[in-house]
Steps between C-alpha positions, in 0.01 A plus 500: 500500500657839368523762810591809324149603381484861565813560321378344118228231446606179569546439117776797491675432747513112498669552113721798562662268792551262250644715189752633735637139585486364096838498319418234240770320307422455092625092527183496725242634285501271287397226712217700672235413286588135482555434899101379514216564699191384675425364845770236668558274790890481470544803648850647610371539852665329768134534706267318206203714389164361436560652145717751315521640128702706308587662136800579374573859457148587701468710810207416724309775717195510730377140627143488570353138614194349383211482810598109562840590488581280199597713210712863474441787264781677438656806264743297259714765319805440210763647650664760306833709519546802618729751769853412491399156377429609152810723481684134520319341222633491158301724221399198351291323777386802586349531131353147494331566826386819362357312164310290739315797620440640144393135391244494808429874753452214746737293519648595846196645628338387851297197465209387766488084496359278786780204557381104573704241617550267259195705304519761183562855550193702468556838340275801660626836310791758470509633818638536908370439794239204437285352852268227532137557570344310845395248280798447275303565188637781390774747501533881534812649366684837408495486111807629283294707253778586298796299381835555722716234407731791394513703760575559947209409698392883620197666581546645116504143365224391748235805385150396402489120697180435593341209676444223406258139529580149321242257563634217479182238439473778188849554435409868420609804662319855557561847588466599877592800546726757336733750622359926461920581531758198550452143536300302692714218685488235775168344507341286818160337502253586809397173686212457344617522135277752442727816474900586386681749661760657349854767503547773268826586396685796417883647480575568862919430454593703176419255236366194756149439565376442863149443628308873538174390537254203563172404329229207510272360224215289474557156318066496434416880480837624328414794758841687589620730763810648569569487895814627536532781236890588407593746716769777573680651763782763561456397090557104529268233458355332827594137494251185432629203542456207718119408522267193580153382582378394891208326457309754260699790627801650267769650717807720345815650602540865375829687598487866460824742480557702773762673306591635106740279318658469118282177423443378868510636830722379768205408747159454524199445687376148486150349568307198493161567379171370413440616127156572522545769827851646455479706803481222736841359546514107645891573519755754487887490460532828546776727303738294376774462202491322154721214628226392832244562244634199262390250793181639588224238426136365623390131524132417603457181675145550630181716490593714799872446503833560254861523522719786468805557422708787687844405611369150553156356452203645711142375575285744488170409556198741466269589732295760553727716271826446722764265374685276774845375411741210614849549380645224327852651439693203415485634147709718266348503196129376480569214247200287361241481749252124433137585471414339813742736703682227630832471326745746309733422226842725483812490278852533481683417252406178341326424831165484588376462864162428625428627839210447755381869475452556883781309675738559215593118545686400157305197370620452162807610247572446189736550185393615196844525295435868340433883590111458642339792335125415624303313770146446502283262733165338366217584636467163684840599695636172411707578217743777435567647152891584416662635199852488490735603244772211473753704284524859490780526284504416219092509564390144457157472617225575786373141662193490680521264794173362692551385857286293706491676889346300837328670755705419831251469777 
């Protein structure tokens, strides 16, 4: 799970980590395209997944599980040259790649596909961001209106996405909602199905996009409304970001500058709130810089209660208006928290640990053999979601790994 929200979207800033690290050799170019693909059991892991897949020369973004937990959607993207990496490659593979642009506008465009073990890939739509409805029937995604298989993911690059839904009984997809000014981004299902909510993007870091705004649409009525309007002050945006659903309820963290700034300020103010009533706050972190604001996150894990997390996680639970919190400080960073509230997954390095979220206890760690760019839990809190990148450079390939997690009692 990608921290650094309120700096770029998760798309930016997931890819620009990764262009920085490329420095691709041309003796392995060649063999990207011919290194295979598709879901596997002999997996390089020392800890055996349930499942795994790769492609060569594909990066992987944004794991969403199915409802039962069974099958991922993911972003599958060609990977293509650029930074310092394409100021090492010879004229000539940089032309080929090029004519594989002119020859398709696509070819190294974001792709939305739902992965099976041992099962075909299903192909949604051009697009980021995809998540699973309640009932795993469809899928609501940020769709890449225009072609950028040439060009830096920015907010320029990401201008007119709208949302959208595949239905995937129909296997046809339909406008949502689209953006009055930027792009629409980050879509999440209510409970019920019956609703998406939704970010809107903008430039907020020079040429980056960040999350300005937030909206929700109705899947039946098509009826839209902008909750969160972009907003400006001392002449920067507010930022959007993190937001979720408890029960019915859609909460969202706004941070506000305190102060004027080039792009961004140096601090803001920071609140949890409910999206519907943005002058009630259920939290508040107070003033505080952009670096405490890359770990500031929400999980619900019941009607009346969620987790927060502020230098370590907090229950707050809410009643009659005022929030009571237990300190569980154990914590630097607030990792991947399971549904269910009971465990958390952190990294380091090629390490992943699973922790009882309370006690801290270490119950589980594993080795995935690569950079882990991603973690994601399924909704049934028994599986965790990991995409690591096995060589950086020369870029090989993203794998998606699948792991089966027990519940310690």
């Amino acid at each position: 799970m990608r921290l650094d929200l309120f700096i770029f979207t998760k798309i930016e800033s997931t890819m620009c980590d990764r262009l920085n690290d490329y420095f691709c050799l041309i003796g392995i170019l060649a063999t990207l395209f011919i290194a295979g693909f598709g879901p596997r059991q002999d997996s390089p892991s020392p800890d055996a997944p349930e499942w795994s897949w790769y492609e060569g020369g594909v990066e992987l973004y944004s794991p969403q599980f199915s409802p039962d937990g069974m099958s991922v959607v993911v972003v599958r993207k060609r990977h293509s040259y650029d930074g310092h990496e394409a100021e090492s490659i010879l004229d000539d593979e940089i032309k080929r790649h090029e004519a594989r642009i002119d020859a398709d506008p696509r070819y190294a465009d974001p792709q939305v596909v739902i992965l099976t073990p041992n099962g075909p890939i299903e192909t949604v739509d051009w697009g980021w961001e995809p998540a699973f409805s309640p009932d795993g029937a469809k899928i609501a995604y940020s769709a890449q209106v225009l072609p950028i298989s040439r060009y830096r993911v920015l907010a320029s690059t990401l201008e007119g996405n709208e949302i959208r839904i595949y239905d995937r009984t129909a296997n046809t997809s339909r406008t949502l909602a689209k953006p009055e000014a930027g792009y629409l981004t980050e879509p999440i299902f209510s409970p019920d199905g019956k609703q998406v909510a939704y970010s809107i993007g903008g430039a907020v870091n020079g040429a980056y996009g960040g999350n300005v705004g937030l909206g929700r649409v109705s899947i039946v009525s098509e009826l839209n409304e902008t909750l969160v309007p972009p907003t400006k002050t001392h002449g920067l945006f507010h930022l959007v970001n993190a937001k979720g659903f408890q029960s019915d309820r859609l909460l969202v963290i706004r941070c506000i500058p305190v102060k004027e700034g080039t792009f961004l300020s140096d601090e803001y103010r920071c609140d949890l709130l409910g999206a519907d009533s943005l002058d009630t706050d259920i939290y508040s972190w107070g003033t505080r810089t952009l670096d405490d604001m890359n770990t500031f996150s929400f999980v619900p894990v019941a009607k009346d209660n969620l987790l927060v997390f502020d230098r370590g996680w907090r229950q707050v639970k809410q009643t009659s208006g005022t929030p009571s919190q237990t300190n569980l400080d154990y914590l630097s960073d607030p990792g991947a928290v399971s549904p269910n509230g009971l465990q958390t997954a952190h990294t380091s390095g090629s390490t992943v640990y699973i922790r009882d979220l309370v006690t801290g206890r270490l119950q589980r760690q594993f080795e995935v053999g690569g950079q882990i760019q991603e973690l994601m839990w399924a909704p049934t809190s028994n599986r965790l979601a990991v995409i690591v990148t096995e060589r950086l450079e020369p870029f090989s390939h993203d794998t998606l790994f699948v792991f089966s997690i027990t519940q310690e009692k």
